[in-house]
C-alpha positions in Angstrom: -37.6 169.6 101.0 -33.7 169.0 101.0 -32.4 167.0 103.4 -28.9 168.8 103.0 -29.2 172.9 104.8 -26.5 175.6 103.8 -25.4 177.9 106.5 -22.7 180.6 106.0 -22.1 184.3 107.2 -23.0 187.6 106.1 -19.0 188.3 105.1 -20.6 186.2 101.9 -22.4 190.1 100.2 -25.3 188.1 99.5 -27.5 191.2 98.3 -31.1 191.3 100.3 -33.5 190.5 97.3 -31.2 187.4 96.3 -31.3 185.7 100.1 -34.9 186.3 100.3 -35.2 184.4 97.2 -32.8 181.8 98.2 -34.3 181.5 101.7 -38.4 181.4 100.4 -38.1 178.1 100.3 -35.5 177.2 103.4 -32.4 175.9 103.8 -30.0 178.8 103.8 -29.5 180.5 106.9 -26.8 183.1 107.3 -25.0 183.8 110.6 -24.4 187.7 111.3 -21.0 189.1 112.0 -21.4 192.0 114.6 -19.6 195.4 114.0 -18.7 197.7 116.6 -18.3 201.2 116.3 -17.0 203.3 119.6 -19.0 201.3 122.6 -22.0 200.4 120.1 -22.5 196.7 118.3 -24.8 196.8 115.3 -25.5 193.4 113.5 -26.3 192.6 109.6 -30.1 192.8 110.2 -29.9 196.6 110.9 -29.1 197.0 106.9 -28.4 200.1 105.6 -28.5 202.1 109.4 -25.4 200.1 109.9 -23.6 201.6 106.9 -24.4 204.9 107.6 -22.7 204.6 110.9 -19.8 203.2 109.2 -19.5 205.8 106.4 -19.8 208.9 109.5 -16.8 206.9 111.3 -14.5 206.7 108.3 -15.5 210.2 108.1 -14.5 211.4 111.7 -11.4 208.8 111.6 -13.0 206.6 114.6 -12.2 202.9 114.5 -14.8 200.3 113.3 -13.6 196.8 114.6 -15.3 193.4 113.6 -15.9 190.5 115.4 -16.4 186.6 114.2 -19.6 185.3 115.8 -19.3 182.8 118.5 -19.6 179.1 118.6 -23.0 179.7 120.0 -24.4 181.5 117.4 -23.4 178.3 115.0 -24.7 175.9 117.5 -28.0 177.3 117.9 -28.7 177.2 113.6 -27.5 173.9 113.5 -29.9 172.6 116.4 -32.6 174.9 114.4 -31.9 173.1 111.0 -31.9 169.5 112.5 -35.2 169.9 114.1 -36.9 171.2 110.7 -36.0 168.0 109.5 -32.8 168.3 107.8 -30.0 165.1 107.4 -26.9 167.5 107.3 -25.6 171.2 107.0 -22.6 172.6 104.9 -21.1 175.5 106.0 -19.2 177.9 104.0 -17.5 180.8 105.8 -15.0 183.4 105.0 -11.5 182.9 105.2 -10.0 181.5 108.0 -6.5 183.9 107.4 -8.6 186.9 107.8 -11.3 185.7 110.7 -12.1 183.5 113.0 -15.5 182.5 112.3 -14.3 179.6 110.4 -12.9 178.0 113.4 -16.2 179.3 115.6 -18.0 176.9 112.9 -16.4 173.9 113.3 -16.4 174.3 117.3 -20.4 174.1 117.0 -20.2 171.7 114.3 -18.5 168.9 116.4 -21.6 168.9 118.8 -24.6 169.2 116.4 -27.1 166.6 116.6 -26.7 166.1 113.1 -23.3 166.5 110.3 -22.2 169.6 109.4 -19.4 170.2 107.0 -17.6 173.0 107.4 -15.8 174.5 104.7 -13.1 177.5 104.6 -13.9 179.4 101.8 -9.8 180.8 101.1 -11.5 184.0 100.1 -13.9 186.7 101.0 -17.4 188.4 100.3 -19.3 187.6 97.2 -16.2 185.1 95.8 -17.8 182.5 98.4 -21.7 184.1 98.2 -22.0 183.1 94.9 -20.5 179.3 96.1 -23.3 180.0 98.9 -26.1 180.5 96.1 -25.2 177.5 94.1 -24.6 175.1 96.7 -28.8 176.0 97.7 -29.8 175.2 94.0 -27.6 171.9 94.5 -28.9 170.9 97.6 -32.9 171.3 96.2 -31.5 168.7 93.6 -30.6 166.1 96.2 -27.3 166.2 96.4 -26.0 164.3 99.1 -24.0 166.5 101.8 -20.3 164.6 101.5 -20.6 165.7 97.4 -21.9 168.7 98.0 -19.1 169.8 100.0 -16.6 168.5 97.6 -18.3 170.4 95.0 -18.8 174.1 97.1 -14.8 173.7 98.4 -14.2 173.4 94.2 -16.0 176.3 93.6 -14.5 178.4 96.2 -10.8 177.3 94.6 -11.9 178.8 91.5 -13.5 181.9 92.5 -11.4 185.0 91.7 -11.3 188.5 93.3 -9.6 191.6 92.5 -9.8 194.7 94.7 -9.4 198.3 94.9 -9.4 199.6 98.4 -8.8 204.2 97.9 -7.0 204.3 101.3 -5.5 202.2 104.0 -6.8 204.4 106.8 -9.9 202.6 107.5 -7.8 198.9 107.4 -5.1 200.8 109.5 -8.0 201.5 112.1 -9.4 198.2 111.9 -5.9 196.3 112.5 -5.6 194.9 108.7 -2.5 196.7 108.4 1.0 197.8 109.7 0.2 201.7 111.1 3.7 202.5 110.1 2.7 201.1 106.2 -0.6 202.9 106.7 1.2 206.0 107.4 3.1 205.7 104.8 0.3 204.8 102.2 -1.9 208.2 103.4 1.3 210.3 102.8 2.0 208.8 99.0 -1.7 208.8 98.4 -1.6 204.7 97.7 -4.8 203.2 96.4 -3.9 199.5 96.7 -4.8 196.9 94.3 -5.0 193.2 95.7 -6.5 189.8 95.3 -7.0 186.7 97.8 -4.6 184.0 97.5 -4.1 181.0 100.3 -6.7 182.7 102.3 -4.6 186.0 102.5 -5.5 189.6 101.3 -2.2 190.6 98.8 -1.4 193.8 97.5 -0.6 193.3 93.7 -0.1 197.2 92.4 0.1 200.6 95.0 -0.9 203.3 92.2 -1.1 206.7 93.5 -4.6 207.8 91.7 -7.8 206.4 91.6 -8.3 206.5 87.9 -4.8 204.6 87.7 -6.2 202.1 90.5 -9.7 201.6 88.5 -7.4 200.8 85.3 -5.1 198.3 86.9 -8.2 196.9 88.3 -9.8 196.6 85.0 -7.0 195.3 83.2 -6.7 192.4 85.7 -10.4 191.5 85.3 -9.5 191.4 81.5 -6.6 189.5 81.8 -8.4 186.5 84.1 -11.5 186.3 82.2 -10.0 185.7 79.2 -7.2 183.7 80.6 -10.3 181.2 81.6 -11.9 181.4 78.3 -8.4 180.2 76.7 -7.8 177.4 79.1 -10.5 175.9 81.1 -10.1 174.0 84.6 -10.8 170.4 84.5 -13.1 169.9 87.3 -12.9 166.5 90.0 -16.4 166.8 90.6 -18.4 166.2 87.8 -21.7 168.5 89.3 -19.0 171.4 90.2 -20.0 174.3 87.6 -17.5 175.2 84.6 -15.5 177.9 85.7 -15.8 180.1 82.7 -14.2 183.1 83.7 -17.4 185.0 83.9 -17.9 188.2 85.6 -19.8 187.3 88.4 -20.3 190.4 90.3 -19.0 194.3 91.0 -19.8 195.1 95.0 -19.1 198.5 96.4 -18.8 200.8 99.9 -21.2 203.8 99.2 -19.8 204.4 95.3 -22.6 202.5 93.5 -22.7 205.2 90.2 -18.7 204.7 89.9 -19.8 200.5 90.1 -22.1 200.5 87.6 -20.0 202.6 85.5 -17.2 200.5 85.8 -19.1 197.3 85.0 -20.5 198.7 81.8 -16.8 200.0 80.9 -15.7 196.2 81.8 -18.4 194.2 80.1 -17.5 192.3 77.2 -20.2 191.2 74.5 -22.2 188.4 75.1 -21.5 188.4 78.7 -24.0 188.2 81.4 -24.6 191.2 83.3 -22.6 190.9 86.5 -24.7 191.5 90.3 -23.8 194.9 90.8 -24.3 195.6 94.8 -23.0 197.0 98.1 -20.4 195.2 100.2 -22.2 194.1 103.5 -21.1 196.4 106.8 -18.7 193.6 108.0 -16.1 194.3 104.9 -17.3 198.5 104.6 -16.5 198.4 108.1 -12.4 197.8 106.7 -12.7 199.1 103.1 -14.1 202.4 103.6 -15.9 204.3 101.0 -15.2 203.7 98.1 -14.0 200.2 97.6 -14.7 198.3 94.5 -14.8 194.2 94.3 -14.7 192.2 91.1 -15.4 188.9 91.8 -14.9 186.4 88.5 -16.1 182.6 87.9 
């Protein structure tokens, strides 16, 4: 067994078949982030129930709120890791810009019986799962927990994500967004395409059509995958993977045909086929339906 465990939250989109994978063997445990809708709080373990709840509140305009777990929560995995035997914990969590559940981490983390290294991802969903999933392979390799941090924090600096969101009513409802700019958005029709940077969501294009959102979407994917195959990063850790520019996933809100079509539109010979799944309830809850995310590598 690894003496190093890996916690993080389900804001990571790790998709169901891939944890159970990862978590056959232990050392990966993933926090749940609750979502409320009305007076009712559902929690990732209620799986697709909680998205269907979602999609019929977009639909009926009622607000879907979020919450970061607390302290607590944290406290009681890292007590549960150190008496299965493990030395230390690292903990990757989503962006401390757009949630507290960073800061709930390291609040545990300074009273757990044994280290835990808490990292803040700078970014969201599947741009910090996929640091999640490589930092469990690591860990089985005996990587000690100081270097394995090092090497997840490198990873999450060179994860890349581009978004398409097809309205801003559903962030309006869940605070993401001015309602005045919300307003504003609905009556123009703006589909916004963004990306993460220093932790923060940014709007990078407001097209007024989906097919002219998918394109600009595409056409940043191009431009950063091959911008990575022209010049590659040098990496400080020698164990941190290359990042390639390779098309690591597509993740969706309740649009899975348009994904797949848009991966197969977007994949460039002798690439990998990217993960091509749903965005967990914690993100659909501020996307609404319809969202695409490319994450890149």
């Amino acid at each position: 067994m690894s003496s190093v465990a890996i916690v993080t939250d389900s804001g990571a989109a790790i998709p169901d078949e891939l944890l159970q994978t990862l978590q056959a063997d232990g050392g990966l445990e993933v926090v749940p982030m609750p979502v409320t809708i009305g007076e009712r709080t559902f929690d990732q373990n209620q799986g697709t129930s909680v998205f269907d709840e979602i999609v019929l509140a977009h639909a009926l305009g009622q607000q879907v709120q979020t919450s970061s777990p607390a302290p607590g929560a944290f406290s009681a995995v890292y007590r549960k890791l150190a008496a299965q035997g493990y030395s230390a914990v690292v903990s990757i969590h989503l962006s401390s810009e757009l949630s507290a559940t960073y800061n709930s981490a390291r609040i545990a983390a300074e009273e757990a019986p044994i280290p835990v290294f808490v990292i803040d991802s700078g970014t969201v969903s599947f741009a910090y799962g996929q640091v999640v999933c490589g930092a469990v392979e690591l860990a089985r390799q005996g990587i000690s927990a100081t270097e394995l941090a090092a090497i997840a924090l490198e990873m999450c600096e060179n994860s890349t994500l581009f978004f398409m969101i097809p309205t801003l009513d559903a962030i309006r409802r869940g605070g993401r967004v001015h309602p005045a700019l919300a307003r504003v958005g609905q009556l123009l029709q703006i589909r916004p395409v963004g990306t993460v940077e220093n932790g923060k969501l940014v709007y990078l294009e407001r097209p007024r059509s989906l097919e002219a959102a998918q394109q600009i979407l595409a056409e940043l994917t191009e431009t950063e995958v091959q911008r990575r195959h022209h010049s590659p990063a040098e990496m400080e850790h020698r164990r941190t993977p290359q990042p390639s520019g390779r098309l690591s996933a597509v993740q969706f809100c309740g649009n899975d045909s348009q994904a797949q079509t848009f991966a197969a539109d977007l994949q460039l010979a002798g690439e990998q086929s990217p993960l091509i799944s749903p965005l967990p309830p914690v993100l659909s809850a501020h996307t609404g339906v319809g969202a695409l995310a490319i994450i890149i590598y």
